[in-house]
TORGUPA-755113 format. One record per atom (N, C-alpha, C): atom name; x negated, y, z negated; residue number from 1. Coordinates in steps of 0.1 Angstrom, whole numbers. Last residue first. Layout:
// residues N
<rec "CA"; <X; Y; Z>; NUM>
...
***
This chain:
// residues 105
<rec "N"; <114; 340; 446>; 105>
<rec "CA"; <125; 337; 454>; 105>
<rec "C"; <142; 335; 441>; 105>
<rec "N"; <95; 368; 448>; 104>
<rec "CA"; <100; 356; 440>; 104>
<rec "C"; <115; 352; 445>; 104>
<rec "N"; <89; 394; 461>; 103>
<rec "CA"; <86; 385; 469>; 103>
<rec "C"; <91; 369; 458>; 103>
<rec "N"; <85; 411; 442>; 102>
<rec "CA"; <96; 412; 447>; 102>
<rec "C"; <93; 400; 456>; 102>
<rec "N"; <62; 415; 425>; 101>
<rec "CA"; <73; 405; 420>; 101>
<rec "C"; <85; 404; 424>; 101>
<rec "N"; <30; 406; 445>; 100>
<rec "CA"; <39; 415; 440>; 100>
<rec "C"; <50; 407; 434>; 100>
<rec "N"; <4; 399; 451>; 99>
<rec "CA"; <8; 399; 437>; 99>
<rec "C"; <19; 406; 427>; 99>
<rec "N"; <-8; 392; 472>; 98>
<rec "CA"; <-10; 414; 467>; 98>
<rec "C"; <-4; 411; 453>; 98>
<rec "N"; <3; 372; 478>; 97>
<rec "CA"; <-11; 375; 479>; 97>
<rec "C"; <-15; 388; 472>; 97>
<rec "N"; <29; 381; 479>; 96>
<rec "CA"; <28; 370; 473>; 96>
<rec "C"; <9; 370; 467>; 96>
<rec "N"; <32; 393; 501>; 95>
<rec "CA"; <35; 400; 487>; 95>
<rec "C"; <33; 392; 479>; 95>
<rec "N"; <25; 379; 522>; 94>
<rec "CA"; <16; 384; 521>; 94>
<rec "C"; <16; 392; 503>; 94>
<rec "N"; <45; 358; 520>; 93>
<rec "CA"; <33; 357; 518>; 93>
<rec "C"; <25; 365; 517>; 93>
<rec "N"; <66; 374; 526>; 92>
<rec "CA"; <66; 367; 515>; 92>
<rec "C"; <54; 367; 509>; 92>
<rec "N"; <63; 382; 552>; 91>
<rec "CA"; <61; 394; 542>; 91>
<rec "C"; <58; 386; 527>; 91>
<rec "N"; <60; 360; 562>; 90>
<rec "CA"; <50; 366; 567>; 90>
<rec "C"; <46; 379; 555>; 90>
<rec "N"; <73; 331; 569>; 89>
<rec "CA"; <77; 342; 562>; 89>
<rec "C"; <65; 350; 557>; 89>
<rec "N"; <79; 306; 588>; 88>
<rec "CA"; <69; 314; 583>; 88>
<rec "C"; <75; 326; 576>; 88>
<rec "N"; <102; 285; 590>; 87>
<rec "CA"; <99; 294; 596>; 87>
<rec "C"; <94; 302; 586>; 87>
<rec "N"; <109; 251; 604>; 86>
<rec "CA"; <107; 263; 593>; 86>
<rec "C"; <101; 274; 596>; 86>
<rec "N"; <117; 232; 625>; 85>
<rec "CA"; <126; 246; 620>; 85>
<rec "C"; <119; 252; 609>; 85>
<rec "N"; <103; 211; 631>; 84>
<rec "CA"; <100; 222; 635>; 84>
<rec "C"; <107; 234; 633>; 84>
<rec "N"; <107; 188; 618>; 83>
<rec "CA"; <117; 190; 627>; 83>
<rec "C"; <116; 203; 637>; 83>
<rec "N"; <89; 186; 595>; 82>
<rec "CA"; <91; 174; 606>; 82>
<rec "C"; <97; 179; 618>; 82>
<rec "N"; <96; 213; 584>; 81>
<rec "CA"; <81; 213; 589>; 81>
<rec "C"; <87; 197; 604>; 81>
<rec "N"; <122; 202; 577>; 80>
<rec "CA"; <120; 212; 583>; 80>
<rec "C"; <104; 214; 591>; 80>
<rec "N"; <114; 183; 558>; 79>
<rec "CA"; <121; 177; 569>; 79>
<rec "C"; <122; 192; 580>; 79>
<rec "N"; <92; 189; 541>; 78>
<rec "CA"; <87; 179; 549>; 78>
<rec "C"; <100; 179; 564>; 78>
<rec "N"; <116; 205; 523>; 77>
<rec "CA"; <103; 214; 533>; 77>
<rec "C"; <94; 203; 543>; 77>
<rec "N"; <131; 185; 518>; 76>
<rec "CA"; <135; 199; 521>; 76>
<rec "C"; <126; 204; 530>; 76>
<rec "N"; <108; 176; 496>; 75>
<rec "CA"; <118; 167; 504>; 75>
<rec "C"; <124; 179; 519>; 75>
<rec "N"; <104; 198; 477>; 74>
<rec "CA"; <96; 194; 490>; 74>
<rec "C"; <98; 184; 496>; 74>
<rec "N"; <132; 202; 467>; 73>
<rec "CA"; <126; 211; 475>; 73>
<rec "C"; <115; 204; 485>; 73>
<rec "N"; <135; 174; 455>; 72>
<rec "CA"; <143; 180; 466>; 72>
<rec "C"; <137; 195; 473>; 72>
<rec "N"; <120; 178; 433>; 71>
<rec "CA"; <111; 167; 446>; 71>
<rec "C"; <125; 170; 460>; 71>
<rec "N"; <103; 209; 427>; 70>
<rec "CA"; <112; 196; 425>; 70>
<rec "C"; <111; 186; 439>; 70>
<rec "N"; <75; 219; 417>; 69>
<rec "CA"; <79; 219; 429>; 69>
<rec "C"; <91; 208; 424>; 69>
<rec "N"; <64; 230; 385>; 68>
<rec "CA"; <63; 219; 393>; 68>
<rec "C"; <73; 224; 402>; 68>
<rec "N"; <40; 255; 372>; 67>
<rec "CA"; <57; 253; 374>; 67>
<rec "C"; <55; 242; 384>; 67>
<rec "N"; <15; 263; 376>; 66>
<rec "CA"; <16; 250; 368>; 66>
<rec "C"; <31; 249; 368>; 66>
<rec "N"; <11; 284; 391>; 65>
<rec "CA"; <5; 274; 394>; 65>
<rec "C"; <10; 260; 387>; 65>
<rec "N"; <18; 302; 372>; 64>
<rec "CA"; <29; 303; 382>; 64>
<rec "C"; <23; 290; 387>; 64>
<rec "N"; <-5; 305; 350>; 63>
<rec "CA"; <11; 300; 346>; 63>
<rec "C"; <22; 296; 361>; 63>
<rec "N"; <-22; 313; 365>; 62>
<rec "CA"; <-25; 303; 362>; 62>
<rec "C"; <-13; 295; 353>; 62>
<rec "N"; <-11; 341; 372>; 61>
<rec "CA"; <-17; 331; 383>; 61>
<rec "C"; <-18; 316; 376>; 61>
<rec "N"; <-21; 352; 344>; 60>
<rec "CA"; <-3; 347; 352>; 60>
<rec "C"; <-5; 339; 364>; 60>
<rec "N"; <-42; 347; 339>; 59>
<rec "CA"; <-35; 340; 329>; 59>
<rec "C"; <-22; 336; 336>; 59>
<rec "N"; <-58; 367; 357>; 58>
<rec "CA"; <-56; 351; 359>; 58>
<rec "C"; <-49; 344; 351>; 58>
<rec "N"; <-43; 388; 355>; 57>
<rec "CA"; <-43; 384; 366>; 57>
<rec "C"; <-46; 366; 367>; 57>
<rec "N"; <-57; 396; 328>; 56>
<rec "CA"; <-39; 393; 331>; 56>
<rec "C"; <-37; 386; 340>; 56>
<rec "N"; <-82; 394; 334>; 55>
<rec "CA"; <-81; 382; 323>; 55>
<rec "C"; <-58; 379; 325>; 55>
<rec "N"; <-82; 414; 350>; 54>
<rec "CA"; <-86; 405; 356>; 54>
<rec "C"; <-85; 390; 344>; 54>
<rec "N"; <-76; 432; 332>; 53>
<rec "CA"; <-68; 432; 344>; 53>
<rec "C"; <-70; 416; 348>; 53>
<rec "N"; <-98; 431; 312>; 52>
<rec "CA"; <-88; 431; 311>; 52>
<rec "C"; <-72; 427; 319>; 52>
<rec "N"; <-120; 437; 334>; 51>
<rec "CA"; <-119; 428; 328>; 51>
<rec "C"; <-109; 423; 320>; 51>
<rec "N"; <-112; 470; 340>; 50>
<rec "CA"; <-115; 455; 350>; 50>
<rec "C"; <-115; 442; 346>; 50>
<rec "N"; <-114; 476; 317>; 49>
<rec "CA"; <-102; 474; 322>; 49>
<rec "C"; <-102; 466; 329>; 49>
<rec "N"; <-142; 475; 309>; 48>
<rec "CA"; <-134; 471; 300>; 48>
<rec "C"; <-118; 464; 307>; 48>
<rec "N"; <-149; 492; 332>; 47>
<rec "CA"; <-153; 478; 328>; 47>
<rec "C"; <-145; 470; 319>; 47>
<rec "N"; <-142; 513; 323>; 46>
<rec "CA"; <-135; 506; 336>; 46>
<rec "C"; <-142; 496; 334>; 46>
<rec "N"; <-152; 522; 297>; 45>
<rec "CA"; <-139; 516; 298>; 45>
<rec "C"; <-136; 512; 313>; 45>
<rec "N"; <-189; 503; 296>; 44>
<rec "CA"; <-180; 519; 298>; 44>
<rec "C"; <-162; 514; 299>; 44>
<rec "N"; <-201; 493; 266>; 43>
<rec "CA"; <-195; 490; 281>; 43>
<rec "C"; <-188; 507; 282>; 43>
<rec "N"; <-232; 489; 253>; 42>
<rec "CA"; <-229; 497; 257>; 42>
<rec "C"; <-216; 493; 266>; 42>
<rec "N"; <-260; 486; 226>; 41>
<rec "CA"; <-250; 476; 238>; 41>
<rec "C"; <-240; 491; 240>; 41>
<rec "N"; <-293; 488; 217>; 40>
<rec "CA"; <-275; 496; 220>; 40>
<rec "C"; <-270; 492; 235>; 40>
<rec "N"; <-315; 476; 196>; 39>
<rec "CA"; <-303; 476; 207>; 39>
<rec "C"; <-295; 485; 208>; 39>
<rec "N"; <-345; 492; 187>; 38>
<rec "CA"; <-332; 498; 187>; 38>
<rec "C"; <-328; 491; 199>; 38>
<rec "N"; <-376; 486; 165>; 37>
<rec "CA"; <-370; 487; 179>; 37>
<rec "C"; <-359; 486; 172>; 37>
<rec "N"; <-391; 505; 145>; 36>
<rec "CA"; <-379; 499; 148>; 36>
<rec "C"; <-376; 497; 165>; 36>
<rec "N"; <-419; 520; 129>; 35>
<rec "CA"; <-413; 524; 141>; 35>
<rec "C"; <-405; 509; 142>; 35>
<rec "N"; <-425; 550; 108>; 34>
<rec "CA"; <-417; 534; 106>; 34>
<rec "C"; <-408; 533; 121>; 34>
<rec "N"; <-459; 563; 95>; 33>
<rec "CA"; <-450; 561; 105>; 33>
<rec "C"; <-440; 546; 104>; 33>
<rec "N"; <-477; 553; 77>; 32>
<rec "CA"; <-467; 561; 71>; 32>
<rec "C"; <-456; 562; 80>; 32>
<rec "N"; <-498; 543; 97>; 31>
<rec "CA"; <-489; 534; 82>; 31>
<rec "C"; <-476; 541; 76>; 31>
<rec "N"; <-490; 553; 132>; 30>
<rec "CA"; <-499; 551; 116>; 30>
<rec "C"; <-493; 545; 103>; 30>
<rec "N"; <-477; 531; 159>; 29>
<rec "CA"; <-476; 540; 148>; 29>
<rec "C"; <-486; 538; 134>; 29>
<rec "N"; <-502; 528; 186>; 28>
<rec "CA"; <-498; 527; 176>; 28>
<rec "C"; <-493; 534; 159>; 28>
<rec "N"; <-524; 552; 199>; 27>
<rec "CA"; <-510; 551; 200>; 27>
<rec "C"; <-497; 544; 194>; 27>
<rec "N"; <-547; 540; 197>; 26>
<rec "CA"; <-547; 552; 190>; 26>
<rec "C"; <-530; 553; 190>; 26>
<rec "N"; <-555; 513; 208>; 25>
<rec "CA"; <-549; 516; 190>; 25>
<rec "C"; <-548; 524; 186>; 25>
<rec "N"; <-533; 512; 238>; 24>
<rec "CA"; <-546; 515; 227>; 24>
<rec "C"; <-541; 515; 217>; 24>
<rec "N"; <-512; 490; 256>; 23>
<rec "CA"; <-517; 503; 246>; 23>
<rec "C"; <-530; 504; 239>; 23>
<rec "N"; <-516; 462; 271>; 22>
<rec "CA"; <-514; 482; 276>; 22>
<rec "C"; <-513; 492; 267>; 22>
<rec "N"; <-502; 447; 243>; 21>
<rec "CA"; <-502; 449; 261>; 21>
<rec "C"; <-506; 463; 265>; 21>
<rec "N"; <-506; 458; 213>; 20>
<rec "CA"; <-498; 453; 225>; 20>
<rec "C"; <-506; 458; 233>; 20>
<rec "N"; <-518; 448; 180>; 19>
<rec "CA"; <-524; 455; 195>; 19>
<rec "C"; <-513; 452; 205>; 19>
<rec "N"; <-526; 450; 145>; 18>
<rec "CA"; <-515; 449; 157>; 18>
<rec "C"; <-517; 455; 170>; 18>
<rec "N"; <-536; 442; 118>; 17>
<rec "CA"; <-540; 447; 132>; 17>
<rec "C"; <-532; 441; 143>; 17>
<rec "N"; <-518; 445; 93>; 16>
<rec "CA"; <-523; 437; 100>; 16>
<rec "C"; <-527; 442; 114>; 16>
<rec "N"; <-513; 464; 68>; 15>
<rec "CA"; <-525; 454; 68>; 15>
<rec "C"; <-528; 447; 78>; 15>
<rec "N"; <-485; 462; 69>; 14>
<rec "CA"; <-495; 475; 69>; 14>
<rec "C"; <-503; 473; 72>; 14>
<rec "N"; <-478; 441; 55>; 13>
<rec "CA"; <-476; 442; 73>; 13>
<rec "C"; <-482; 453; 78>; 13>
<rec "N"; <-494; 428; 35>; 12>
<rec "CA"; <-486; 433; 36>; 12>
<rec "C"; <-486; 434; 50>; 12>
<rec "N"; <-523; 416; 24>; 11>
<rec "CA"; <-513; 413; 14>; 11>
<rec "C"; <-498; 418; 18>; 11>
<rec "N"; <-540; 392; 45>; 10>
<rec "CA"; <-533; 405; 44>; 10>
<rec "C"; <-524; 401; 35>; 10>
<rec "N"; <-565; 371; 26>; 9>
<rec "CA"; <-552; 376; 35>; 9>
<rec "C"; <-550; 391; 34>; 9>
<rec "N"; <-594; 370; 19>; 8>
<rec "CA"; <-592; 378; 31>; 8>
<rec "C"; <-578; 376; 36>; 8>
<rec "N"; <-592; 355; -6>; 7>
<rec "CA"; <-597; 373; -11>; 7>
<rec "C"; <-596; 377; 7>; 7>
<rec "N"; <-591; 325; 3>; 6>
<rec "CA"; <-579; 335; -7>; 6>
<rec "C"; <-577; 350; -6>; 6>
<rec "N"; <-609; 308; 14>; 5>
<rec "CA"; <-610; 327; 10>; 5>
<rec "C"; <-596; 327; 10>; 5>
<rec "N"; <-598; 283; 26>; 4>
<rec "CA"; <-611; 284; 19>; 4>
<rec "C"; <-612; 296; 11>; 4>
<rec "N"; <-569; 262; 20>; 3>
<rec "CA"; <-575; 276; 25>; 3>
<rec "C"; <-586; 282; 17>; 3>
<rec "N"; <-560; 238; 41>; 2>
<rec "CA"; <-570; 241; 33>; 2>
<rec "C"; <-574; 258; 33>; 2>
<rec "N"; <-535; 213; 45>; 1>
<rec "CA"; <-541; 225; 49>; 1>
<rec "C"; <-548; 231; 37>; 1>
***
């Protein structure tokens, strides 16, 4: 790379003609002006908790999932289903669904 004029960089950020989208150059800050863009992240606390709840909810959901079935229980529940005696338990399940801890057998 070759640089012919040396004597035409900008020596600073002052110096450089800066134009956005949809503005004029009258509305650009003047030299002495120091304009920053600003993040600000923001969560509100139900957010917070919702996501908290929802990190409990699945940690224990995902511990109760991984307890194995013994092979006499679902021995047990094949011969009952086979035989037509079992019988739905309606509250079980549904406290079971709602995530309650009276419904544990």
């Amino acid at each position: 790379m070759k640089i012919s004029n040396a004597n035409n960089l900008t020596p600073g950020y002052a110096g450089l003609n800066i134009r956005t989208k949809g503005h004029s150059s009258s509305s650009l800050p003047k030299n002495d002006e120091k304009s920053f863009d600003a993040i600000s992240i923001q969560s509100e606390p139900r957010q917070i908790a919702e996501r908290t709840f929802a990190a409990a909810i699945s940690k224990e959901l995902a511990s109760d999932v991984r307890i194995p079935v013994s092979d006499a229980r679902l021995n047990e529940l094949k011969e009952q289903i086979s035989s037509h005696t079992y019988k739905i338990d309606a509250s079980a399940i549904a406290s079971r669904m709602l995530l309650c801890k009276e419904a544990v057998e």
